[in-house]
N, C-alpha and C positions, 0 to 999 in steps of 0.2 A: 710280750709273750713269755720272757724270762720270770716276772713275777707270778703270770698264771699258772706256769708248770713246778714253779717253786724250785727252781736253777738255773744257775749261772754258766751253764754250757750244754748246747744240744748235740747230737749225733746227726745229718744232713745225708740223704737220699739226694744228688742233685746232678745237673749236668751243666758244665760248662762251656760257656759261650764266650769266643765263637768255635768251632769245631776246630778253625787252623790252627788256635791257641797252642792245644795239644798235639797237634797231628801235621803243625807247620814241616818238619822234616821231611815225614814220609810225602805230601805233597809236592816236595819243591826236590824230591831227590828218586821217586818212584813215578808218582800221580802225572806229577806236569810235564815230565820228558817220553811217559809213554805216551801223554796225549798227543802232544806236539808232531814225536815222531810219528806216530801212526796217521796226522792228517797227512805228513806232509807227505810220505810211501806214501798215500792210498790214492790222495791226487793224481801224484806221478802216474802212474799206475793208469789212474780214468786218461789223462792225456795222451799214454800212449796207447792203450786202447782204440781210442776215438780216432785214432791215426791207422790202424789198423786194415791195411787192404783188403778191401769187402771179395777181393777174385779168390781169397786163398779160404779161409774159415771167417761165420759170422761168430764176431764177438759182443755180439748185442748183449746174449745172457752173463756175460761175464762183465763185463760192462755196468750193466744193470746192477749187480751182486756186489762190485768192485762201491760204486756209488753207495748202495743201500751199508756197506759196509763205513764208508767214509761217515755219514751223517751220522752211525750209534757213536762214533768216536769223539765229535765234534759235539755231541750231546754230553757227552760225559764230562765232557773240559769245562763245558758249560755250567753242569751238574758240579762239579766240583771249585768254581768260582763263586757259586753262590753261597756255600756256604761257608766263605774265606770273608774276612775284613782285614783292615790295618786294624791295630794297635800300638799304643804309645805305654808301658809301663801299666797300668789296674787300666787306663782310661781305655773307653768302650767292653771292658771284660765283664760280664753279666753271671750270674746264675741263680738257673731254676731250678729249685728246689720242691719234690714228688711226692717224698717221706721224708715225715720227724720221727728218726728210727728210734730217739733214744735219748732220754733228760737224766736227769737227778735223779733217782730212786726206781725208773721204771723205762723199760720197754715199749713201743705203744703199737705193738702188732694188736693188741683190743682194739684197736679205733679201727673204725672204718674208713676207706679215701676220700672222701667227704670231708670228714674233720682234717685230716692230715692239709687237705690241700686250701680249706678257707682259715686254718689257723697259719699256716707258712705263709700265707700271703701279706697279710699283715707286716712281713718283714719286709718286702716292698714300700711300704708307709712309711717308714723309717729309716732306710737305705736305700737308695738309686741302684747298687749293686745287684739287689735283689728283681728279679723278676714273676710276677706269680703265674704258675703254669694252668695254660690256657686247656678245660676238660668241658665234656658235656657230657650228664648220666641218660642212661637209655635202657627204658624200659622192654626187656626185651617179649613182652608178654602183647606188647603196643605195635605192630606194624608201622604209625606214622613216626614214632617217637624213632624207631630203626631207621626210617628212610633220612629221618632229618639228622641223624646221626652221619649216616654214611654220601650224605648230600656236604654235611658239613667237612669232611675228610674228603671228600674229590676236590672243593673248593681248596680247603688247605694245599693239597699237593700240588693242584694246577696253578695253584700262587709260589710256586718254588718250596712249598715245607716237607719237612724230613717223613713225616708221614704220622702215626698217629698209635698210641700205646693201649690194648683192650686189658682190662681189668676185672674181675669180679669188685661187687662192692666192698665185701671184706677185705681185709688185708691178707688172714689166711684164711681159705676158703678149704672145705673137706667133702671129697666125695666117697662114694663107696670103695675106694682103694685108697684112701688115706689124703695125703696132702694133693691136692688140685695146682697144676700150674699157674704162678700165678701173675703173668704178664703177659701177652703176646703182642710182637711188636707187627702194625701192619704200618709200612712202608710204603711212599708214590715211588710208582714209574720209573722217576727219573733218579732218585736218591738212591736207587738198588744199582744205577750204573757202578755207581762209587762202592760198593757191597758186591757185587756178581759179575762186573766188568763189562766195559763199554758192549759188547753185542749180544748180552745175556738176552738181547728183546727178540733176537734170530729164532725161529721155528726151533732149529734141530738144536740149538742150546737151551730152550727153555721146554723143551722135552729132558734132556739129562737132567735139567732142576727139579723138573716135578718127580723124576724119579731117585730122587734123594731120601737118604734114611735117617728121619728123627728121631727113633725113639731111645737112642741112645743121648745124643743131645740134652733131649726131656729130663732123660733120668739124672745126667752128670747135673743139670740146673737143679731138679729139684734137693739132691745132694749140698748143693754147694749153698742155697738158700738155708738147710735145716744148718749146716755150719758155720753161716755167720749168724742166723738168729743166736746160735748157739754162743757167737764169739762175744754179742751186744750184752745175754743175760752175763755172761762172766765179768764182763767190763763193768756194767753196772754195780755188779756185787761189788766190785771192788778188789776181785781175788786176783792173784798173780799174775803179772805179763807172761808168764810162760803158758800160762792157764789161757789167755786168750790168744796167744800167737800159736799152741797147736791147734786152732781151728783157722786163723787165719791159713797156715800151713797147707793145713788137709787141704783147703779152698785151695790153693795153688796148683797141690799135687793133679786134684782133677781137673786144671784149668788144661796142665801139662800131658792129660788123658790122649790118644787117637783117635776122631771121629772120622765120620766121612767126609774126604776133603769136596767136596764138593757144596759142604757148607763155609 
């Protein structure tokens, strides 16, 4: 790949595997003790219930609620196991790499995801480390070509996968208001435990979600996308680390923005 693009080091779009790699802390110091705790209250809890003398008040519906509360939790634990492995030093550590943001001499926001993702795979061929990330294009003009798309993503999730990334074919895509978002990620079911919290699946909480406010969100993304494209052409040039670390920066400043917490 290094001779085709005529350089000796790329810029990598990628994501590392396995998730606890990274996020081993927060797991073992947040994730796993709220899970734990919350099965083990929520049993308690259905036990005494269930004990509960039927002459005084029925605690069926509570009961009921108590249970239905137990399982989103013991779902989440679940949800968060699977995407944990052992590791020993590099051995089992993987990555998939999305975008070739960036070689020798150029940028490659011109290519299409198409090329980006059958030329990175090739680094699979030649690394074990590498994984090539697994896409289907979908014509959206096709009604079948949609169904096998989104047939193909319920199978994903209901096999335990983190869920699945929409694209335009281009890399940057323009509508009539300028730059077009240019990801969106849809996530299964069970992966938004770990993202929105064990009972996000409950009616009156996944009412508060849908009425959550994007388009602030949108905009800070689409910001921080024209700032690192921004940071890659500087880097490429060759011009001054200061020259690309104020756009890393900026990217920071709006990461450190206020949304709605409810995202």
């Amino acid at each position: 790949m290094g001779r085709a693009l005529g350089t000796d080091w790329v810029v990598l779009d990628a994501e590392i595997l396995p998730w606890s790699l990274k996020a081993i802390e927060l797991i073992r110091a947040q994730y796993a003790p709220a899970g734990a705790a919350g099965v083990h209250v929520l049993r308690r809890a259905e036990a005494l219930l269930e004990r509960r003398p039927r002459a005084t008040w029925s605690a069926a519906p509570l009961l009921a609620a108590t249970t239905a509360r137990r399982a989103t939790v013991e779902a989440f634990r679940a949800a968060c196991r699977r995407y944990c492995w052992e590791t020993q030093d590099l051995d089992g550590v993987r990555l998939a790499p999305f975008h070739l943001l960036a070689s020798e001499g150029g940028v490659h926001t011109d290519r299409d995801h198409g090329w980006h993702l059958s030329t990175l795979a090739r680094l699979g061929a030649v690394d074990p480390l590498f994984l090539a990330t697994d896409h289907r294009v979908v014509d959206l003009a096709d009604p079948a070509s949609e169904a096998e798309a989104v047939a193909w993503w319920e199978a994903l999730t209901a096999a335990g996968g983190e869920g699945a990334v929409v694209k335009p074919m281009s890399w940057l895509a323009r509508g009539k208001r300028g730059l077009v978002q240019p990801a969106l990620k849809c996530r299964g079911a069970e992966y938004l435990r770990i993202v929105d919290g064990p009972e996000y699946t409950l009616p009156h909480n996944l009412e508060r979600l849908r009425a959550r406010g994007l388009s602030r969100k949108r905009s800070l993304a689409l910001r921080e996308l024209a700032l690192g494209l921004e940071a890659l052409h500087r880097f490429v040039a060759r011009e001054p680390l200061y020259r690309v670390h104020e756009c890393v920066f900026g990217v920071l400043a709006l990461e450190s923005e206020p949304v709605d917490p409810r995202l």
